[in-house]
Every structure is written in C-alpha cells, then in structure tokens.
C-alpha positions, 0 to 999 in steps of 0.5 A: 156609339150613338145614331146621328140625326140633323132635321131641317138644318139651316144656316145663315150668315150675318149679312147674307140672304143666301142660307150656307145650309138649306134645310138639311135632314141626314139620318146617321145610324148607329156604326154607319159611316155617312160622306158628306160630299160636294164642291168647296162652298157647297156647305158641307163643312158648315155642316159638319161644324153645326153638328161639333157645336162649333157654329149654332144653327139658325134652325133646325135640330141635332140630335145624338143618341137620343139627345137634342144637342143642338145648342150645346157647347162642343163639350158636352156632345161627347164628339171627337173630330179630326181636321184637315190640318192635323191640328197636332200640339207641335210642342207635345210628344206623340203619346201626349198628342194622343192622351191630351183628350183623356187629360182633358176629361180626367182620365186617370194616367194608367188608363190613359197610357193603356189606351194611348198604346193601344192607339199607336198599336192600331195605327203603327205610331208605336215607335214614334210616341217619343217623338215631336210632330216635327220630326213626322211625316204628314201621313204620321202626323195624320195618324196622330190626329185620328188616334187622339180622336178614337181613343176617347171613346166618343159617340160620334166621330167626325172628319174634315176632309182629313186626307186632303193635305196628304200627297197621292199615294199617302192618300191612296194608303191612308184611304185604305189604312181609315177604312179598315180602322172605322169599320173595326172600330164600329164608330158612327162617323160623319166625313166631309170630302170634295174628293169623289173617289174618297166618298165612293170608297169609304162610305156606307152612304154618301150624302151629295151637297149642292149649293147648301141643299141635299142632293142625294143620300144613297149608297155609292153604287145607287148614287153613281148608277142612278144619280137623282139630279144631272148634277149628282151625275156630273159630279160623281165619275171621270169622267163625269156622266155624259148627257145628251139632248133629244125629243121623245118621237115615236119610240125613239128619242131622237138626239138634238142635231138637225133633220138628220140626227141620230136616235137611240131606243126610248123605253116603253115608260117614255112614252108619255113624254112623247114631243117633249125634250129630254135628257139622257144620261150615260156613263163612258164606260157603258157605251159600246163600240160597234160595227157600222152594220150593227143595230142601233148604231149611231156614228160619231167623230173622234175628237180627243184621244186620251190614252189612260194605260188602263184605258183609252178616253175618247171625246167624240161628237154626236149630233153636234153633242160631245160625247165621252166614251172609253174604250179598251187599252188596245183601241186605236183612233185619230181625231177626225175618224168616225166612230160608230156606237151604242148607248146600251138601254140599260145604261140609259138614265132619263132627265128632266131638261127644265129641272134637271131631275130624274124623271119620273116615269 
C-alpha cells in the first residue's frame, strides 16, 4: 500500500482546445479509499486511466509511494484495476482468472494457488474456481475481476465504474459486499462512479468532476451538507438540492416573485450582501411542513404528488419558484392545494447568483 498524489493534471486531446482534465490535484492517503464522481464527459475516467499509465498526461504529475510515476508503463506502477466490463478471460477457468496476474509476474504455482484460494474464500467464488465465466453470473463474474485485482498485492487499487453493469439489487449487494472487503483489505483505492449513491456509500471522500475541474473534495456528509458550488448541490441528492432566488433586504431575504413574495431569515452574516441577490440552497428533507399561523411561514402550491412508500415528494411553488419538498408517508395533498412552510435557517445554504460559488461570508 502507498498514498496516491496527482498534482496539476491536464489532458488534452489531439484536436481539442477544450483539456478532458483540467489541473487536477487529489491527494490519495495511504488505505483511503477516494470516489471520484461526475457525469459521463466530466473526465473522471480519463483521470483514472492517467494515474494506470493507460493515457500519458499533457502535464502535471503521478506520484505513488513516494515515486513519480508519471510516464511510466502500466507495469512498472504496481497498480491493479478493475473494469466496468469484467474483463475476465472467457477461455480460463475462474482459478486461472484469479492468478493470471501472479502468472504475470512469476509467482511461483504453490504461491499463486494459496492466494487464489484465499481470494475465492473472500469473495465466495470458492465452489465456481472450475468453472468458465460463462457458466457465471454478472455479479460472480465481477467477483472474479476484483479478486484477480487484490491478490497481487498492488500498491494501489483502481476501479472503473465496476457495478455499473450489474442490475439493482447485484448493485445493492455487491456495493455492501466491496465495502466491507476494502476496508479489510486497507488497500489505497481510487473508484470512479456517476452513481451518487455508490459515491456517498463507499467513500472515505468523494472528489466531484464537473467539466474536467474539481469540484469539490470532501467527506460525504461535508460534500451533501455543504455543497462548495450549486452544481455539487444539484448533482448530489434525490432529489437533487433546491435553489431559490432572492435580494438581501433589511434581514430578511425576500424571494424573487413579485411586490408580494414571500421572505425567509438571512443570518446576521448576510448582512453585507444587503440589495444584492443571492441564492439559497435547501435539501427536501429539511424543509418543514407548518401551520398558516406559524412564524415563518411561506405558502406554497402543490403541484406534484409523488408518493415514494417511505416518503411523500411534493413539487411545490413558491414565489413563481418550484420548490421540492418531502413529506412523511402518511401526508395527504392534491395539485392545487396550498401548503404552508418553513425553510429551517440551519438548513440554509448560501450561493453566489453570478458564479454559483458558496459564498463567503
């Protein structure tokens, strides 16, 4: 095991102005396990590909225990990686799947068998080392690729959105099942997702790509509770955080809707920002649903009833603004109806309108 450190990664393609990667600086600690998460195009992969020496950087630095790697061949960076599609030999019968790696190196055959089966014990393959990937199924078959990966004993493990292909429930399993095994194993590891709930789940941290850029790099709970851009915002959740528009007045933020919009409480931190517009973010689950009487109160229409079994998602508007809220399984509403509530000041997040940055107050 080794720490992991990308500084100022940049890639641009033959042909392109736009780089994939934009400067990217990640630090990987020694054990950590780092999700890199964004949308398809965001440049994550490319990212991950840079640091296996499967694409060479247009600048910038890898460096892995210690050692600058950069533009070394795969190879000689003692990486293993697991792919989105299995990438198992169909022709080679699970053990051989597992110990091709070992093979690879040189590994003598007593060695290799030992740690083969101490693999398939891991990853409950032990009765299906005889058989070919065909004969598997897509969540066995993804067993295989991980256990080929951590039985060479590499300094750093990375995957590629390795559940993507799996249905659901594999997903839901599996996703618990790769927990618990990195965090035994204590093997530095780099994951790319576009699946939020995967990042949130499995991460020590979660990196978030936007268009080539870091986003943010921060805890899961830091990165849901207090998003650095709208976009961290809106990618991360379902629903995704709600954003309104408003114009610091006198203490109070009043919401973009006319002479008669509605207000809510701007912290005392505000109010330096007073006459200025601003954008205020709030996740569904912290909004609260309060009588007409009580203070604070902001009425809203009902537009969309979404009953979720656990859960009731209603698509309000306030002050012309759609606003999602969620409500508690028993709650009852019709599109039409209004709706009185509250946007907690605890639960408030504050953003720049022109750059769409946390603001600094």
């Amino acid at each position: 095991m080794a720490e992991l450190r990308l500084r100022d990664l940049v890639k641009v393609f033959p042909g392109q102005k736009t780089p994939a990667v934009d400067k990217v600086s990640v630090d990987v600690a020694d054990g950590e396990f780092v999700v890199l998460l964004g949308p398809s195009g965001c440049g994550k992969t490319t990212l991950l590909r840079m640091v296996a020496g499967l694409e060479m950087p247009t600048s910038g630095q890898v460096v892995i225990g210690g050692r600058d790697v950069t533009y070394l061949p795969p190879r000689e960076r003692n990486l293993s990686m697991v792919f989105q599609s299995y990438a198992v030999f169909p022709h080679r019968r699970v053990r051989d799947n597992i110990g091709f790696g070992l093979a690879m190196r040189g590994v003598p055959k007593p060695e290799i068998d030992r740690k083969v089966k101490w693999a398939a014990e891991l990853l409950q393959l032990t009765d299906y080392l005889d058989r070919f990937p065909a004969q598997l199924s897509g969540g066995q078959r993804q067993r295989v690729a991980v256990a080929r990966a951590i039985v060479v004993d590499a300094d750093v493990l990375l995957m590629d959105e390795p559940l993507s292909n799996l249905d659901a429930l594999l997903r839901l399993n599996f996703r618990a099942e790769l927990k618990k095994l990195v965090s035994e194993l204590g093997t530095t590891t780099l994951y790319v997702t576009h699946d939020q709930v995967e990042a949130l789940s499995l991460g020590d941290r979660v990196a978030v790509m936007r268009d080539g850029r870091l986003q943010q790099v921060a805890s899961p709970l830091e990165v849901y509770d207090n998003p650095a851009t709208e976009f961290v915002g809106s990618f991360i959740g379902n629903p995704p955080m709600n954003f309104l528009s408003g114009t610091v007045t006198d203490g109070r933020v009043v919401l973009s809707g006319g002479d008669h919009a509605p207000s809510v409480f701007a912290p005392a931190a505000l109010s330096s920002f007073t006459g200025r517009d601003v954008r205020l973010g709030i996740r569904a689950e912290a909004i609260q649903l309060v009588d007409e009487s009580s203070p604070g109160a902001i009425q809203a229409r009902v537009d969309v009833v979404e009953p979720l079994g656990s859960a009731v998602l209603l698509t309000t508007t306030v002050a012309g603004q759609q606003l999602k809220v969620q409500a508690p399984a028993t709650f009852r509403a019709k599109p039409g109806e209004p709706l009185w509530l509250e946007l907690p000041e605890q639960h408030l997040r504050w953003f720049d309108p022109e750059t769409a940055l946390t603001l600094e107050m």
